[in-house]
C-alpha positions in Angstrom: 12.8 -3.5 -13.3 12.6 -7.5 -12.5 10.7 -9.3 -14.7 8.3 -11.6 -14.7 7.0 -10.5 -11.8 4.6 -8.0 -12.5 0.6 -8.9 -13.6 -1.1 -9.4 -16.7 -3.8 -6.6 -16.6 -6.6 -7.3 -18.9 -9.8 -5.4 -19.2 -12.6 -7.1 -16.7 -16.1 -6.1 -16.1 -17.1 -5.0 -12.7 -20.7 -5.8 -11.7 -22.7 -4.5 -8.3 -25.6 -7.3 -7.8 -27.4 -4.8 -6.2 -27.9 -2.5 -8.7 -26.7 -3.9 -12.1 -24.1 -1.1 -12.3 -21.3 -2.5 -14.7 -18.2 -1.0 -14.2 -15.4 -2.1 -17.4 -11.7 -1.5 -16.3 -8.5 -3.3 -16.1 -7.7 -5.6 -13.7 -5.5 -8.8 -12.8 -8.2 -10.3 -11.0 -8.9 -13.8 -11.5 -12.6 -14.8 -12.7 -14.0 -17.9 -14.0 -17.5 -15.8 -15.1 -17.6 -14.0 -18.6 -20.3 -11.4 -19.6 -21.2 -10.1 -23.2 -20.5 -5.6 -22.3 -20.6 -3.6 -25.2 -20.7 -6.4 -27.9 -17.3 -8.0 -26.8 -16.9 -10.7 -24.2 -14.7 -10.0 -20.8 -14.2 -12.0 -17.5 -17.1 -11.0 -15.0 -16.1 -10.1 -11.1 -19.3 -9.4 -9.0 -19.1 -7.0 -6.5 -21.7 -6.6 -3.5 -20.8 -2.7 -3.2 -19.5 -0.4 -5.8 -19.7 3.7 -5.9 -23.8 2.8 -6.9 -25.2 1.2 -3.9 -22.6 2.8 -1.4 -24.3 5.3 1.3 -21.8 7.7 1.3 -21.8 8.0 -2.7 -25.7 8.0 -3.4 -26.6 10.0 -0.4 -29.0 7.7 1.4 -28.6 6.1 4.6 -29.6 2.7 5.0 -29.5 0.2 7.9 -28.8 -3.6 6.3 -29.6 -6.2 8.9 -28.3 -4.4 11.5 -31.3 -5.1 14.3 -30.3 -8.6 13.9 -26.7 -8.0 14.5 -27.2 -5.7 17.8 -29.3 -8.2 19.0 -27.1 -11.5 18.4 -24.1 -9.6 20.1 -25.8 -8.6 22.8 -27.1 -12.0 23.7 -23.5 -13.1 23.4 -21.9 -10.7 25.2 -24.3 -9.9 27.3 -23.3 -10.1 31.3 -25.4 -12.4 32.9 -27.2 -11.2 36.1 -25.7 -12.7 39.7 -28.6 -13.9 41.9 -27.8 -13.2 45.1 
């Protein structure tokens, strides 16, 4: 194996800001955040979906601004109607 070229893994706390959900694992992921987890002190990546807010893992379906989205494409896309 070459080295030098493989990462530094170091244990990093995942956090879902949706729930709170704290995941701690080991990662080479920079972060410039630090959270106290467990009585220690680790580098802090925020997440906006993890295996606790997903739909698929907790079973509920939900729509996140998704009226808004239709509704903005279809004006942009939209053909426009030909007088005639």
């Amino acid at each position: 194996m070459k080295k030098g070229i493989h990462p530094k893994y170091r244990p990093v706390v995942f956090k879902d800001v949706s729930t709170g959900y704290m995941l701690l694992t080991r990662s080479a992921a920079p972060s410039k955040e630090t959270i106290e987890y467990e009585g220690k002190t680790y580098p802090l990546i925020k997440v906006e979906i993890s295996s606790s807010s997903h739909p698929f893992f907790t079973g509920k379906k939900t729509l996140v601004d998704s009226a808004g989205r239709v509704e903005k494409f279809n004006k942009k896309y939209s053909k426009k109607k030909v007088s005639s």
